[in-house]
N, C-alpha and C positions, 0 to 999 in steps of 0.2 A: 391428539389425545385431549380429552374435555375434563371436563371437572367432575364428575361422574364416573369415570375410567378411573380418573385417580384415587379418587374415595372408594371407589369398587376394592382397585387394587391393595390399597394401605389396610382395608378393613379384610381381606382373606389373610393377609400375610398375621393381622393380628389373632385370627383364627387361628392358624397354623398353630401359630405360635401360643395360643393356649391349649390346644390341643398337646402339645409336645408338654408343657406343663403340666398337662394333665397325667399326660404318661408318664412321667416321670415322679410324681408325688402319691400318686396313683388313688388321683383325685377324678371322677368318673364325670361327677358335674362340670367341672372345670370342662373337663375332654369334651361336652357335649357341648358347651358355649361355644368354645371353640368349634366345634361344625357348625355351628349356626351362624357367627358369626361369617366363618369362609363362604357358605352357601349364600349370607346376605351379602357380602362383599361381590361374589361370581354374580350373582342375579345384580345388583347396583352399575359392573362392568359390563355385563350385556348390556343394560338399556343406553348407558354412556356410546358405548361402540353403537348401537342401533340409531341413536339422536346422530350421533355425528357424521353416519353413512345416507341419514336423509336429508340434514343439511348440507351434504358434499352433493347429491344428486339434485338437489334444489336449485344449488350453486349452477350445476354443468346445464340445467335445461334453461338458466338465464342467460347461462353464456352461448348458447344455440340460438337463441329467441332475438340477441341480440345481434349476430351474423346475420 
C-alpha cells in the first residue's frame, strides 16, 4: 500500500464520517462534504492502487529482462 492509498483511505472514512454527522444533526451541507469528501478519498485510492500496480509490473518485466 503507497501513500496515496492511505490518504485515499483516511480521507473517505472522513467522509463517512461527516456524512453520519450530517445525519444526525440533520445538517444536509455537512452530509454533502462528506460525499465529496469519500468520493475524493475512493478517486485518491484508485490512482494510489493504479501507481502501485504499474510500478509492481515495471518491477516484474526488470526481473525478466534480467534472467
Amino acid at each position: 500500500m503507497n501513500r496515496d492509498e492511505i490518504e485515499g483511505k483516511a480521507e473517505a472514512v472522513k467522509g463517512k464520517f461527516k456524512q453520519a454527522a450530517g445525519d444526525l444533526t440533520d445538517d444536509e451541507q455537512l452530509r454533502e462534504e462528506g460525499q465529496g469528501d469519500e468520493a475524493a478519498g475512493k478517486a485518491k485510492d484508485a490512482v494510489g492502487y493504479g501507481r502501485r500496480k504499474v510500478g509492481e509490473a515495471i518491477e516484474n518485466i526488470g526481473d525478466a529482462i534480467k534472467k
